[in-house]
ZADREN-632831 format. One line per field, with one value per residue: residue number from 0; x, y, z of N, C-alpha, C in turn. Coordinates in Angstrom, 2 decimals. Layout:
% ZADREN-632831
seq <- [NUM/...] $
n.u <- [X/...] $
n.v <- [Y/...] $
n.w <- [Z/...] $
ca.u <- [X/...] $
ca.v <- [Y/...] $
ca.w <- [Z/...] $
c.u <- [X/...] $
c.v <- [Y/...] $
c.w <- [Z/...] $
This chain:
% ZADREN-632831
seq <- [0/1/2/3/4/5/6/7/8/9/10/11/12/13/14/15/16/17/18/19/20/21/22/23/24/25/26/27/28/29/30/31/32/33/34/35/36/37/38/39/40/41/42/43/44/45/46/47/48/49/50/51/52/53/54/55/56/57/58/59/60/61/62/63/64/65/66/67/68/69/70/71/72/73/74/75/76/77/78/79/80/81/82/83/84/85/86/87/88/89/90/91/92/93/94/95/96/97/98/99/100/101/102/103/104/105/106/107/108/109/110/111/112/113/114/115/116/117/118/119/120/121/122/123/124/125/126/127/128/129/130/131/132/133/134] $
n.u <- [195.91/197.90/198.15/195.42/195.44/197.42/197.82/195.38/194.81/197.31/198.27/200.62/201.74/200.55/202.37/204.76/205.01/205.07/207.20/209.07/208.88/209.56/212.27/213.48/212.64/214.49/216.77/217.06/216.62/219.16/221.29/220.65/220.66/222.81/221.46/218.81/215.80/212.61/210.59/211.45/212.51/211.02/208.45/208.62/208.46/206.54/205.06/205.74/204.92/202.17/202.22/202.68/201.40/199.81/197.21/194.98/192.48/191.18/190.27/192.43/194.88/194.74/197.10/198.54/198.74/200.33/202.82/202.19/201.21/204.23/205.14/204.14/204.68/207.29/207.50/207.58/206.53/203.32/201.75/202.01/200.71/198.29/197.55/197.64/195.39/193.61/193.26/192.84/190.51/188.79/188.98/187.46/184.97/184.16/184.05/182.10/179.91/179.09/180.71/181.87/183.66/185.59/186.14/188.71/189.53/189.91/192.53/194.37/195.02/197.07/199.83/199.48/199.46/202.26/204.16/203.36/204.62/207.00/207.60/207.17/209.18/211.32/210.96/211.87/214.27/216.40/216.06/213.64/213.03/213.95/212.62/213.78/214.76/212.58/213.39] $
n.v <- [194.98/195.92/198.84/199.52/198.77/200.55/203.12/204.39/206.00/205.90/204.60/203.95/202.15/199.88/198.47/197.49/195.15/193.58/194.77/194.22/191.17/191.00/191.40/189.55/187.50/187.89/187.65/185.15/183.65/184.65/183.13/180.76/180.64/178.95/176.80/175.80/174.98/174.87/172.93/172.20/175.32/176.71/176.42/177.54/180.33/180.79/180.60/182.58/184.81/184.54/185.42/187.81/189.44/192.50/192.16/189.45/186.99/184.29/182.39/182.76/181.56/178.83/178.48/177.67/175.02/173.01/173.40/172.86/170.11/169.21/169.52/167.53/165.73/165.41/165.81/163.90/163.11/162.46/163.74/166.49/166.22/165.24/168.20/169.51/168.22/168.89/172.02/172.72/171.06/173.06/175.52/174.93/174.04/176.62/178.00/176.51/177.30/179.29/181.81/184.85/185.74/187.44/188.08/188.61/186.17/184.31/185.95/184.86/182.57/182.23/182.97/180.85/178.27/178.64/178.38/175.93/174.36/175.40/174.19/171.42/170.93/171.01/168.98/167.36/165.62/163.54/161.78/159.88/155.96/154.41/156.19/158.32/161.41/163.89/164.92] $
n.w <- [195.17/197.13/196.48/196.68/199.98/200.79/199.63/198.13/195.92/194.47/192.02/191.08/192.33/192.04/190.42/191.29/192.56/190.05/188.89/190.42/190.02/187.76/187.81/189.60/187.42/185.50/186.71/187.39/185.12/184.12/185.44/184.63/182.24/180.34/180.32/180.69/181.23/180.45/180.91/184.44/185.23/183.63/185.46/187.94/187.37/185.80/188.15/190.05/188.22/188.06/191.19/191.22/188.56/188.14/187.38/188.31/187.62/188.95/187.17/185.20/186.63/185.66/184.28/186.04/186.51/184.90/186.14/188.61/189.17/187.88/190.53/191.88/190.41/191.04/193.75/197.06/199.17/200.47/202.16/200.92/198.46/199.22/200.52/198.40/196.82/199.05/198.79/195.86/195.99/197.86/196.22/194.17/195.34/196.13/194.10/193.15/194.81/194.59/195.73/195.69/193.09/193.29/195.80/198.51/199.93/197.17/196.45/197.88/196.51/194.30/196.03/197.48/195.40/194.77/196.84/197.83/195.36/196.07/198.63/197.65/195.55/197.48/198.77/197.08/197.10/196.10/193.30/192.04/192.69/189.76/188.24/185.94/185.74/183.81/180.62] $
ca.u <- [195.52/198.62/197.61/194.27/195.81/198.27/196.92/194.54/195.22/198.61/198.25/202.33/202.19/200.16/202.99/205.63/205.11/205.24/208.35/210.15/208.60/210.12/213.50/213.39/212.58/215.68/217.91/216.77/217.00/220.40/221.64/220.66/220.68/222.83/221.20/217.20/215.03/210.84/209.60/211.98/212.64/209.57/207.49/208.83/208.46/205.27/203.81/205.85/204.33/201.01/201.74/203.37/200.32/198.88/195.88/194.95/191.51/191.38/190.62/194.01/195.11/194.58/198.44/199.18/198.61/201.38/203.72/201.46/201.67/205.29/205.75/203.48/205.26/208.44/207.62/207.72/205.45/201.90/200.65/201.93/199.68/196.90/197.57/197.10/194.04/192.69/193.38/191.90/188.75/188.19/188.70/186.26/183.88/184.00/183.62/180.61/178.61/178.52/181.22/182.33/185.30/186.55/186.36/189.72/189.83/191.00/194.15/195.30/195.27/198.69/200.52/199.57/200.63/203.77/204.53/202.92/205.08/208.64/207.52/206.99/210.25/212.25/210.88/212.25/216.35/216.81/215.67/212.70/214.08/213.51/212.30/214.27/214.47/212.45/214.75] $
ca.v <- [195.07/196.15/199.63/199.44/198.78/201.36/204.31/204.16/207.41/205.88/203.77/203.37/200.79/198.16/198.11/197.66/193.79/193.32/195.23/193.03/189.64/191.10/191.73/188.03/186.39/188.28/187.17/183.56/182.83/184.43/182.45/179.46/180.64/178.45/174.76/176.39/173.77/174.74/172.24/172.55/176.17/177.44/176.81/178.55/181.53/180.69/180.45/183.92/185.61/185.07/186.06/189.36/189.94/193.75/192.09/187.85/186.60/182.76/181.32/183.09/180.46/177.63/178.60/177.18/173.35/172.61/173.56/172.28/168.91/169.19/169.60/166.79/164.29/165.26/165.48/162.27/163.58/162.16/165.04/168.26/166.06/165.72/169.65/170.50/168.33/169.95/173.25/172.67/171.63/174.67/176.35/174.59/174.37/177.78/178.41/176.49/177.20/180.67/182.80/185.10/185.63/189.12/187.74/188.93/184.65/184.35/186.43/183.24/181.36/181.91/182.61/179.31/177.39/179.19/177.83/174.67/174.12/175.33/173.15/170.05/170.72/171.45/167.66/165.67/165.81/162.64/161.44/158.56/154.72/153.73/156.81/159.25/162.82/163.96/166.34] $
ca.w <- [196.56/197.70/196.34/198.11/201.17/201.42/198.94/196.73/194.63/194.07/190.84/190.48/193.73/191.42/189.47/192.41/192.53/188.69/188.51/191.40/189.87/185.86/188.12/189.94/186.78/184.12/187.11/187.40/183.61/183.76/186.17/184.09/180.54/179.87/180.63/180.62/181.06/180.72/182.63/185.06/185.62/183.67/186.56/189.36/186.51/185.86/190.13/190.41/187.50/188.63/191.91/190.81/188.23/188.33/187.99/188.28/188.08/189.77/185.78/184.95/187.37/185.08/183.57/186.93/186.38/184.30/187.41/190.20/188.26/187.47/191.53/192.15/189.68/191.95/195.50/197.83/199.80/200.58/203.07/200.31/197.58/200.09/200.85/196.89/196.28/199.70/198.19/194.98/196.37/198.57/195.38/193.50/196.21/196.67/192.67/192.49/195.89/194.39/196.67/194.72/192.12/193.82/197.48/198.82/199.61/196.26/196.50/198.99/195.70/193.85/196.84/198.10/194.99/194.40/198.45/197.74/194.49/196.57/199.33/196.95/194.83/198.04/198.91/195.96/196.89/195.40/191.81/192.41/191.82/188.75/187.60/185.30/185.95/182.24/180.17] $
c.u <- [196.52/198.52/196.73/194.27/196.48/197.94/196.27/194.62/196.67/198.83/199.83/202.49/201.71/200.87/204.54/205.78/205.59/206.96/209.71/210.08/209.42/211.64/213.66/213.76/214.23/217.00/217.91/216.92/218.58/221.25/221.54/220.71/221.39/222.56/219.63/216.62/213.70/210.54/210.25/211.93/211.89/208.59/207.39/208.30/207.31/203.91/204.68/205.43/203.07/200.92/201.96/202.52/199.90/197.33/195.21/193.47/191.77/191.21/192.00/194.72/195.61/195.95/199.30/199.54/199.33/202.56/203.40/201.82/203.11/205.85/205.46/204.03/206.50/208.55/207.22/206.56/203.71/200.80/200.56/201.26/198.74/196.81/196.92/195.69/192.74/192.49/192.70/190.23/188.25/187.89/187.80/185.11/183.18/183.62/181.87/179.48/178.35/179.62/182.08/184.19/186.23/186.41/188.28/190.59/190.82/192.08/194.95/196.38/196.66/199.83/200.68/200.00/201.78/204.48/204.36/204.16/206.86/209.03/208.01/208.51/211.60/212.07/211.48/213.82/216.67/215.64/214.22/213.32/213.17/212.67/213.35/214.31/213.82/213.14/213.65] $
c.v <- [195.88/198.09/199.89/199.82/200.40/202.84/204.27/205.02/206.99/204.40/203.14/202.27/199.64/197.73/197.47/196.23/193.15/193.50/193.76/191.55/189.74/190.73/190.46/187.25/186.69/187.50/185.86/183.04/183.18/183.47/180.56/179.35/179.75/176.72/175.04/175.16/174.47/174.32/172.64/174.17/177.23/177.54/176.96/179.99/181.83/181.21/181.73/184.62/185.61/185.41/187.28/189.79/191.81/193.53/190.45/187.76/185.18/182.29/181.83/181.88/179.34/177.54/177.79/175.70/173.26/172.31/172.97/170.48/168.50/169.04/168.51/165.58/164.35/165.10/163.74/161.84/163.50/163.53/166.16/167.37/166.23/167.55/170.11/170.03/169.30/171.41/173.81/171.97/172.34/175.35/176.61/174.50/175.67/178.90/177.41/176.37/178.74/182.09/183.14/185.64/186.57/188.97/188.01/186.87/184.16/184.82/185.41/181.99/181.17/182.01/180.63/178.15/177.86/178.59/176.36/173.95/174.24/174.23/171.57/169.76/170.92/169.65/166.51/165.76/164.68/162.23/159.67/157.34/154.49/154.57/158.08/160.52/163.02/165.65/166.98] $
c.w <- [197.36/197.62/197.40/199.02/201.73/201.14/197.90/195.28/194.07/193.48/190.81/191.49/193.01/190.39/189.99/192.22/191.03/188.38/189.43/190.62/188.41/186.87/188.65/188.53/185.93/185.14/186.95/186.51/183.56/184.66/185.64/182.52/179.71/179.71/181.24/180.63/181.37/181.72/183.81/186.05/185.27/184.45/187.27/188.03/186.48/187.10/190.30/189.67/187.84/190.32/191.87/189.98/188.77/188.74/187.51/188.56/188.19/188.33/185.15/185.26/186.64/184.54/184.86/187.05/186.25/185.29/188.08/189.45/188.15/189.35/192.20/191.63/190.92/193.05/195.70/198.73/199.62/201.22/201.76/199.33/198.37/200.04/199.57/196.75/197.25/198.88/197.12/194.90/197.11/197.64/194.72/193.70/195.99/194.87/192.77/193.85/195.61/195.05/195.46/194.47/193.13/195.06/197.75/199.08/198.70/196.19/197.01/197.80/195.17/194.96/197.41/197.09/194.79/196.14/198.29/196.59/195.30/197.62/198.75/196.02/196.02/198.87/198.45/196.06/196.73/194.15/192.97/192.20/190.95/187.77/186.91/185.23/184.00/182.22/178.98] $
């Protein structure tokens, strides 16, 4: 889109986001390379790779759970769960009343969990009682 927007004859711009999201991620693992944790720090990786994508259709998406889930076990927060299930039934709504796949709409989608997910992990600054951070 970002192409699109700005010039269309100029293919090297849909590669502009990709490149920044490769350059984000090599720093972010080094910065932790040594004490990596998947769950953990795989799914910020994860909600920025599909928003950095060249090119994301909304079932792509589905790589997103794992994270959205993972932000959801951690936050404290009643409203940012309410916020996701809202979110994911607009989506679903909006998948099965027919509006379609390539509606610009969709683009909203990974931005909004990759926000939804920093929100929810920027929520949990203490461990739950009685629950165990999992390693």
């Amino acid at each position: 889109m970002l192409r699109l927007w700005v010039r269309p004859q100029a293919t090297a711009l849909q590669y502009l986001l990709p490149a920044l999201g490769c350059t984000w991620a090599l720093a972010y693992f080094w910065k932790r390379r040594h004490a990596w944790d998947w769950l953990k720090d795989g799914s910020l990786v994860v909600l920025v790779s599909i928003v950095s994508a060249p090119y994301c259709w909304l079932f792509d998406q589905a790589i997103a759970i794992p994270a959205l889930l993972h932000g959801a076990y951690f936050t404290r927060s009643r409203v940012l769960l309410a916020l996701l299930a809202l979110a994911s039934v607009l989506t679903d709504v909006g998948l099965v009343s027919g509006f379609r796949i390539t509606s610009a709409v969709y683009l909203a989608a990974a931005p909004v969990w990759l926000a939804w997910y920093l929100f929810a992990r920027g929520s949990a600054r203490e461990p739950r009682i009685g629950h165990s951070t999992p390693q």
